[in-house]
C-alpha positions as CSV (number, residue, x, y, z in Angstrom):
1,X,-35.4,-31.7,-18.0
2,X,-34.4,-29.2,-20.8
3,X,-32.2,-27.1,-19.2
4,X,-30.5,-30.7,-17.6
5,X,-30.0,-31.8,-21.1
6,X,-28.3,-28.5,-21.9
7,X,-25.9,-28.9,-19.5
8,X,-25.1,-32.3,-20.2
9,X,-24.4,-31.3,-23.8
10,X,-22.4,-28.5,-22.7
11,X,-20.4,-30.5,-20.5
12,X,-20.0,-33.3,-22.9
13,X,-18.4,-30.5,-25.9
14,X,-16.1,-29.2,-23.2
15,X,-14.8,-32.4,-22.4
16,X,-14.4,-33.9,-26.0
17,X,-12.9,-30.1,-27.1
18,X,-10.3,-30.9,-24.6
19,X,-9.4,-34.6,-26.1
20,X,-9.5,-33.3,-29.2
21,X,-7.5,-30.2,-29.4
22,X,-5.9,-30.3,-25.5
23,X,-5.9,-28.2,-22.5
24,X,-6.3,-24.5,-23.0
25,X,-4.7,-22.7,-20.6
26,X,-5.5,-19.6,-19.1
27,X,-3.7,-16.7,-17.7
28,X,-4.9,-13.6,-15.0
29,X,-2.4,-10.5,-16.1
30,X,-3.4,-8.9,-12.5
31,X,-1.9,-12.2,-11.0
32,X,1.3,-11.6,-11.9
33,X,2.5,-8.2,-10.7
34,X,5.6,-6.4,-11.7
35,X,5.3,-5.3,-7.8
36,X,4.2,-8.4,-5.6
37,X,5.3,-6.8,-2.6
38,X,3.7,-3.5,-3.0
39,X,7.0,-2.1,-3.1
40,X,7.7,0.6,-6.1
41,X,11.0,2.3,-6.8
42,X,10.0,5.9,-7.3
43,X,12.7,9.1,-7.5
44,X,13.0,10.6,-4.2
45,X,12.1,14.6,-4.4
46,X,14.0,15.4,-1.2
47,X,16.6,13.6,0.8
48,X,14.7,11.8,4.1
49,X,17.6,11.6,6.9
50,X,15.2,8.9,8.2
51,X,13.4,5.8,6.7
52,X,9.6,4.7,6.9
53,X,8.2,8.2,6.3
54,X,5.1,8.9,5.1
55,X,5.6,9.8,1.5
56,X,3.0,11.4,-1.6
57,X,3.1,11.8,-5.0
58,X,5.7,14.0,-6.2
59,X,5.7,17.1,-8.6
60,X,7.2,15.1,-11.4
61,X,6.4,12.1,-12.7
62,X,7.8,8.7,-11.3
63,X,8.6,11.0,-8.2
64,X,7.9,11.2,-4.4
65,X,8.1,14.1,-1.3
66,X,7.5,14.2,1.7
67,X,4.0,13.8,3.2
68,X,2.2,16.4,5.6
69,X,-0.8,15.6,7.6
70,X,-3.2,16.8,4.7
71,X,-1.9,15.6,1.8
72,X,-2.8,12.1,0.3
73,X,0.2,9.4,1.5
74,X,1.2,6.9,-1.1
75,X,3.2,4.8,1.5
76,X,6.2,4.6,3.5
77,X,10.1,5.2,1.9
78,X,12.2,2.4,3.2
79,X,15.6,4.3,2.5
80,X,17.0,7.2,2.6
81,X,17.7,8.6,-0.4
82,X,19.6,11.9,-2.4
83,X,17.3,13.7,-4.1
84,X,16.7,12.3,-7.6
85,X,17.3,8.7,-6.0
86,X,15.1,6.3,-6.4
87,X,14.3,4.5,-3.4
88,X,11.1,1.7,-2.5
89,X,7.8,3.0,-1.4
90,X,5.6,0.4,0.1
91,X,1.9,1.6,-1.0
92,X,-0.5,1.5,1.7
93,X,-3.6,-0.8,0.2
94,X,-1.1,-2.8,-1.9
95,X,1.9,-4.0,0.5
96,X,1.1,-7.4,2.0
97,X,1.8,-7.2,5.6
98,X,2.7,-4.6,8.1
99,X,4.3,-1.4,7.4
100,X,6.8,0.3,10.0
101,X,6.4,4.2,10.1
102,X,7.6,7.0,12.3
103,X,5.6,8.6,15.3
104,X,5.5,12.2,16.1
105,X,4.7,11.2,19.5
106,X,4.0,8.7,21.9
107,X,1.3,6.6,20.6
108,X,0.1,3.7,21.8
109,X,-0.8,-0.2,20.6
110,X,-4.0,-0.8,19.2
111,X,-5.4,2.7,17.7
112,X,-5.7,4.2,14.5
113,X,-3.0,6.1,13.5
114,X,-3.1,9.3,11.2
115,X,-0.8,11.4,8.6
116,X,0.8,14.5,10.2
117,X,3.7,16.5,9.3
118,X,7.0,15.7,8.1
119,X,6.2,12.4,7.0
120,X,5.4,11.1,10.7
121,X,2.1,9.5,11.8
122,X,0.1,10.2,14.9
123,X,-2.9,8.8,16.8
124,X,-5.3,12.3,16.5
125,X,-6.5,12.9,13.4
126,X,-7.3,16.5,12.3
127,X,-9.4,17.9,9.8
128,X,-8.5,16.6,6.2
129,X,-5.8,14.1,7.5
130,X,-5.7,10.6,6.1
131,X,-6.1,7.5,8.3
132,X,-3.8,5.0,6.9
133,X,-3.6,1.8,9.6
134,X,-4.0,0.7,13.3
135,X,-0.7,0.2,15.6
136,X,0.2,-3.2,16.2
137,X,2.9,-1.8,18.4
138,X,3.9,1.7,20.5
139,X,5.6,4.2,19.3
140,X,7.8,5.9,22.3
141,X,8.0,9.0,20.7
142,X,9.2,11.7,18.3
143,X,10.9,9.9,15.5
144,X,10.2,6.5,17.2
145,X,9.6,3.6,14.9
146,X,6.6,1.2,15.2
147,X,4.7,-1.3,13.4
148,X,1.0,-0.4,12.0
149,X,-1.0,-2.9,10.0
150,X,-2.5,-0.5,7.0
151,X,-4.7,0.4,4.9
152,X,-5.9,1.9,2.3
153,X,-5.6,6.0,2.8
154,X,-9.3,7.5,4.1
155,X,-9.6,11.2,4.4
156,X,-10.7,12.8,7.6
157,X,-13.2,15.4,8.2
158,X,-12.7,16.4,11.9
């Protein structure tokens, strides 16, 4: 009976604090993104002559290079940019979505797919890779594009 009284007064001040001195609003900063679509315009390191590679962190800040199979991907590039311009990078854990990304082989529908060099992906992982997704679609081959649902980078011990 106590603790039903409490609430009743508690509900009671809330509503009359609202008549009285009107809705207080209330607002989430990590609702509103300056990135909703997980895309970030980073300074390119290098200059990719293809788009949707795997990229990392760069040696500078605010900048990007190229990924190999061991080092931690940030996402894919979806340009190809000169070296010292900037360019989107989709970041795998925060893009909405699927990504598209480049194959160093045929791989097929439906398996987890794995950093490797030159910014491509495959479907073996070796050790100290990074898992980043599973196809949705197969890649036919070197340089091949294909869709991959991701996620957020896991390091592999092989």
């Amino acid at each position: 009976m106590k603790h039903t009284i409490i609430a009743l007064l508690a509900v009671l001040t809330v509503g009359f604090s609202r008549a009285i001195f009107g809705r207080e609003e209330c607002h989430n900063a990590l609702a509103d993104s300056p990135h909703p679509t997980g895309a970030v315009p980073l300074n390119a390191e290098f200059a990719p002559t293809l788009t949707h590679l795997m990229v990392k962190k760069g040696a500078t800040a605010g900048g990007f290079a190229v990924c190999a199979a061991t080092d931690k991907p940030l996402g894919t590039c979806t340009d190809t940019p000169a070296s010292g311009e900037s360019a989107n990078v989709r970041h795998l854990g925060a893009a909405p979505g699927t990504m598209v990304g480049r194959g160093s082989k045929a791989i097929a529908a439906q398996v987890e797919v794995y950093t490797t060099a030159a910014g491509k992906l495959t479907d073996t992982a070796v050790n100290n890779s990074w898992l980043v997704g599973t196809s949705v679609t197969a890649c036919t081959g070197d340089g091949a594009e294909f869709i991959f649902v991701p996620c957020y980078p896991v390091k592999q011990t092989v």
